[in-house]
N, C-alpha and C positions, 0 to 999 in steps of 0.2 A: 399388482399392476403389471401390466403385459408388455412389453417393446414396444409396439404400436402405440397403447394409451400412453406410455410417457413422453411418445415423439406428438401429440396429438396435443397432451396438457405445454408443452416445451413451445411448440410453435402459436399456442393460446397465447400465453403470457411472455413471447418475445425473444423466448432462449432456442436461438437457430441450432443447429448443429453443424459442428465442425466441416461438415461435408457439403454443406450449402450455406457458408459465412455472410452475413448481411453485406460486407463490402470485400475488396480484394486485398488478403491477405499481404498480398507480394507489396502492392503500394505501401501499408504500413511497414513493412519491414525495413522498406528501403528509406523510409522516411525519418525512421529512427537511427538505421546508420549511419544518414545524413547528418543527424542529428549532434553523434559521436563525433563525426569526423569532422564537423563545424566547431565543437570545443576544443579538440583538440587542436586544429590547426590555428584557433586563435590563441591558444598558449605554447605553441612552438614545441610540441611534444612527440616525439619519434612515434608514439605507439601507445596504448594502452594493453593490461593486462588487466582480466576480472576473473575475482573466484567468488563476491557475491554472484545468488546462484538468481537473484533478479534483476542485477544488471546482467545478469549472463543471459538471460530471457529477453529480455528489452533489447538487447546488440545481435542475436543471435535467432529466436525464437523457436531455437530447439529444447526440451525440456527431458530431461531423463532423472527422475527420482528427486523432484527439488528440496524437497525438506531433508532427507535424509543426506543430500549432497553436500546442503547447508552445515551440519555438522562439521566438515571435514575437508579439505583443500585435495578435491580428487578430479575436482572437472573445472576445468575456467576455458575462457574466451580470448585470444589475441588480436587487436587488432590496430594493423598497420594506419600510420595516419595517409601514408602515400601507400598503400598498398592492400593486401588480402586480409580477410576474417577468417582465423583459424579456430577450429573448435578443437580444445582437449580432452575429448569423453571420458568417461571414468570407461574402462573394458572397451572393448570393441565390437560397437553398434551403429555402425554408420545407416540401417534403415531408420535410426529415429530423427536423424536429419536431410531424409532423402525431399528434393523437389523442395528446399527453401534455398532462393536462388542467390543471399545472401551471403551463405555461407561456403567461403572458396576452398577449404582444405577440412580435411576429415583428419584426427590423429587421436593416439589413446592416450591419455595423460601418464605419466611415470610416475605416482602418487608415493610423496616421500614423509604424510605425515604417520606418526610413531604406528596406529595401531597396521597400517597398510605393508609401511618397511622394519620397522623393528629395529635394530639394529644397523641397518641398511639406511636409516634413516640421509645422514650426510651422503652416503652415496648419491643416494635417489636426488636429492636437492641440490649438487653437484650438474649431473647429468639434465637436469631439469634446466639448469640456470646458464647451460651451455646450450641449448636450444634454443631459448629465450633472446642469448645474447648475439647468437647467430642471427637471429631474425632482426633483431633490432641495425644489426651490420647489415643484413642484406637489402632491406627497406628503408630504413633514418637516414641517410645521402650525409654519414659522418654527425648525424644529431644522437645522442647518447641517452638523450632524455625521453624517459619511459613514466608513464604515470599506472601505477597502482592501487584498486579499489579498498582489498583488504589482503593481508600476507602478513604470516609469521613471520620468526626472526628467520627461522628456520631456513623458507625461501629468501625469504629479501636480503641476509649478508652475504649467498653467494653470487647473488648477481649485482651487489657491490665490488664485491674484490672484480669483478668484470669489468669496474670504470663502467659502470650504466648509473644516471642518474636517476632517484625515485622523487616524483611527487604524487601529487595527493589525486589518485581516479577517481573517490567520490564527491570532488568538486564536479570534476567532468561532468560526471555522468548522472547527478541532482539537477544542473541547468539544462543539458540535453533531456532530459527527460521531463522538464516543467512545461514545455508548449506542445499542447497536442495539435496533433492536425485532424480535421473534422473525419475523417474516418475514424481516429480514435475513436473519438467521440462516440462515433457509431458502437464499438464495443462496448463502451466504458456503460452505455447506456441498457445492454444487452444485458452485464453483468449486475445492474442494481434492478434489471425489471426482475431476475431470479431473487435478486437478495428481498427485494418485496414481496415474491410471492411467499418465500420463506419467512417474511414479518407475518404474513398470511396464517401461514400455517402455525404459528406459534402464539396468535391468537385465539384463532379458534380452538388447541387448546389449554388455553389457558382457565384454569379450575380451583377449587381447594383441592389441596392432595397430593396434585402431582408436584416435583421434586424439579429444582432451577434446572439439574441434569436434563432430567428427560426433556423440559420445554426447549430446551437450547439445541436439544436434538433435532428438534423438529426445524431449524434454522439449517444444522448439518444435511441433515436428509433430504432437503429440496435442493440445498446447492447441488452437494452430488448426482442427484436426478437427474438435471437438467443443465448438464454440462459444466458444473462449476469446480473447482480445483481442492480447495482447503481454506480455512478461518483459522484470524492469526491469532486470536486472543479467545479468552472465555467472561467474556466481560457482561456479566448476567448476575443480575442478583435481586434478593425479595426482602420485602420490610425491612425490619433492623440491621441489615447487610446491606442497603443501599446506602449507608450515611458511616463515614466519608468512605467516597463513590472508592475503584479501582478494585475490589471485591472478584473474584472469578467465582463463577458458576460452580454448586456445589449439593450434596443430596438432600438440604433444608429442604423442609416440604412447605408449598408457598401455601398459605391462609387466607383466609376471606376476609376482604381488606387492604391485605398489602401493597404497598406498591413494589411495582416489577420496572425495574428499568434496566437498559442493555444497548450495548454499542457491538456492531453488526463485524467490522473489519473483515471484510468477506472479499474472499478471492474466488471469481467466480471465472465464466465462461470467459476462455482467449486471454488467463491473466490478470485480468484487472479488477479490481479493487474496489467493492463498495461498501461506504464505509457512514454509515447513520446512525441515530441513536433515537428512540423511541423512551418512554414510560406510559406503564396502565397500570390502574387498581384491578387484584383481583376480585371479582363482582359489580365493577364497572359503579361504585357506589363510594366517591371520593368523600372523604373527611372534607371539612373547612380547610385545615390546615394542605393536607392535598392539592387542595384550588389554588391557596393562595401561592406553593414553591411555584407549582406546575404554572400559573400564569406568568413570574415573573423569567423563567427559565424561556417562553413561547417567546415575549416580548425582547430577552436579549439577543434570540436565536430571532426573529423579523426586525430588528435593529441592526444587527449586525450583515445582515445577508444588504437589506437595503443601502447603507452604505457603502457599500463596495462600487467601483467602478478604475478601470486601467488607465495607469500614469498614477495613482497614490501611488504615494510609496508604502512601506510596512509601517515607518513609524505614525504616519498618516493616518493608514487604517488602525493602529494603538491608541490614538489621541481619537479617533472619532468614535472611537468604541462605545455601547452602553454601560454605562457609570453601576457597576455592581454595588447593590446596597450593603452600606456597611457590619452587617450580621450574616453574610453569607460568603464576603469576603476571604475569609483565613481557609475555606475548604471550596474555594473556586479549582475550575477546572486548571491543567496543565499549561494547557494551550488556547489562545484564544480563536485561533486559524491555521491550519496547515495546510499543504499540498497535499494530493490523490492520483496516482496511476496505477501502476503495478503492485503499488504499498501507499503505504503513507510515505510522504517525500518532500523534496524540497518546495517550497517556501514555510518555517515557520515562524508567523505573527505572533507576539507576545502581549501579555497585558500589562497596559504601561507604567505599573509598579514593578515590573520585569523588566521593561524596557533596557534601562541602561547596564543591569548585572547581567541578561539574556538577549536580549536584540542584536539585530545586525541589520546592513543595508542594503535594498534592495526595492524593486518595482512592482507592482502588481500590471500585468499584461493580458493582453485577448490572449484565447486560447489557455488561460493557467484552468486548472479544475481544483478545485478546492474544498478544503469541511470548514465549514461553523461551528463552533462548538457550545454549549452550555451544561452548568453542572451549575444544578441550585440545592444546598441540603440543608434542612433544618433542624438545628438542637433539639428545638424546642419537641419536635415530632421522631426527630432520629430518624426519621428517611430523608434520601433525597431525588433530585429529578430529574435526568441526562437526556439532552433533545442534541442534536444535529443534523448539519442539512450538507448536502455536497451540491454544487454547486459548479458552472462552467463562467467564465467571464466572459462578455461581447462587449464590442463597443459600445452599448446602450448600460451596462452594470453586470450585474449579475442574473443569469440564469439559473433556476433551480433544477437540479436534474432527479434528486429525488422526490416523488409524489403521496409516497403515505402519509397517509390524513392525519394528523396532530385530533385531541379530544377538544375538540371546540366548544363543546358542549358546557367543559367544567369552566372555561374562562366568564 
């Protein structure tokens, strides 16, 4: 396939190109520093520091090498709550942040973890934590307190003995990032039309023969096609590897019959995140027992969406939850609801025999986007069935934002 044909299928199925984005760029950035600088100022916080490498996308929306960034504390983001957004590149590449109007200061990170300094290492983290604390003097008007997302001891004890207060950045930066603004949305939508065409492609095909790898390929190779980033998980797996679910993708070759179930966690075009879950039989020719998970996993996953609406609280939507039957109970899913933006993220809803050993409190709001979840596996058959739906909230309940067709046929 040629450049043309891939901008041709790309603009078919909704995935724009970087060079002509469905909405304006700059508005979301600014939206989300807003965002930053909204939490922070309601907890009295000189500044934040981030070396996650997706709150660093989210504050910033510069992106240089994010996976392999993620390893290692080479690149983070500073940002004044009275003042500038500083980027700390890993080397120096100031074109990969050119023309994002967000971003006030360009500098190369002094990277002090072991494999970068060696020995050097307290140097570097020294020197590091005297810039840091400089900034915090020049901009905090005498406020000492710095909120940090994630940091070694490494960094964080020298810019203690600095009399800098540390709390916790990814409170921050879970609440700033749980309300989209409708241009998200505009993305957010951009990146599950590719993550469907990629359900797409992975059904058609879907055969005896071919191997969980290769299908799961076919998911990889559309995102990348069509503007998409990377897949956080390898969450695919066929017949007796579906039960109990969490199984990654592996060279079992899938058989006639089987069922195939898979959750997407796909990071597509502009960053974000979609994140669904499908099952089929291979040959499209369900067992009984097949019907019977598959229907009740459909009916927890339209129970669960239908209930939703802003102003529950979590534990609200826990107690309204549908009532899992007691034989599929002990290998229920994780979660019964979580957040979706850049990752999976804050809010997460528990099931309320979780409730009080895992809950916490909080509200469900317009603007949250969110997954449904269900995992139904059975003993008796040794598979099981993974459905989820992502979702936007309106004032009127829930909106569904992903569209592939569930088999309606088997209900």
């Amino acid at each position: 396939m040629n450049l043309s044909e891939q901008k041709i299928i790309a603009r078919q199925h909704g995935a724009m190109e970087f060079t002509n984005p469905p909405v304006d760029l700059d508005s979301v950035r600014r939206y989300r520093l807003e965002r930053i600088h909204e939490q922070l100022g309601k907890r009295d916080y000189a500044g934040i520091l981030l070396f996650d490498q997706i709150n660093c996308r989210y504050a910033s929306d510069a992106t240089n090498m994010q996976i392999w960034c993620s390893h290692y504390e080479t690149r983070c983001v500073f940002i004044a709550t009275d003042g500038p957004l500083i980027l700390f590149d890993y080397g120096d590449y100031p074109h990969l942040a050119e023309g994002i109007p967000t971003i006030d200061e360009y500098r190369v990170h002094s990277s002090f973890y072991y494999f970068a300094a060696g020995g050097r290492t307290t140097e570097k983290a020294e020197q590091f934590a005297d810039t840091i604390a400089d900034l915090v003097t020049t901009y905090g008007s005498g406020n000492r307190r710095l909120a940090i997302d994630r940091l070694s001891h490494v960094g964080c004890e020298p810019l203690l003995r600095r009399n800098l207060s540390i709390h916790d950045g990814l409170e921050v930066m879970e609440l700033a990032r749980a309300i989209k603004s409708d241009q998200e949305l505009v993305l957010m939508q951009e990146a599950i039309n590719v993550c469907e065409q990629g359900i797409r492609s992975m059904r058609e095909s879907l055969e005896p023969g071919i191997t969980e790898n290769a299908l799961w390929s076919k998911l990889h190779e559309t995102n990348i096609s069509l503007g998409g980033e990377w897949i956080e998980t390898r969450l695919l797996s066929s017949g007796p590897r579906t039960f109990p679910w969490f199984r990654e993708s592996s060279m079992r070759v899938i058989e006639l019959g089987d069922m195939v179930s898979f959750d997407t966690d796909l990071i597509g075009p502009y960053g974000y995140c979609a994140d669904m879950s499908r099952s089929w039989v291979c040959g499209d020719k369900p067992s009984d027992e097949q019907r019977r998970i598959y229907a009740y996993a459909y009916q927890q996953i339209q129970h669960n969406v239908a209930m939703l609406k802003p102003g529950m609280t979590f534990a609200e939507a826990s107690r309204a939850a549908w009532v899992i039957p007691q034989e599929f109970a002990s290998n229920k899913y994780s979660s019964l609801i979580h957040g979706i933006g850049l990752a999976d993220e804050y809010p997460g809803i528990k099931h309320m025999d979780n409730l009080v050993t895992h809950g916490y409190e909080g509200t469900i709001e317009e603007n949250m986007t969110l997954c449904v979840e269900s995992y139904i596996g059975s003993e008796r058959s040794g598979e099981g069935v993974k459905l989820e739906e992502q979702v936007v909230i309106t004032r009127d309940g829930a909106r569904l934002m992903t569209r592939y067709p569930f088999e309606m046929e088997w209900l």
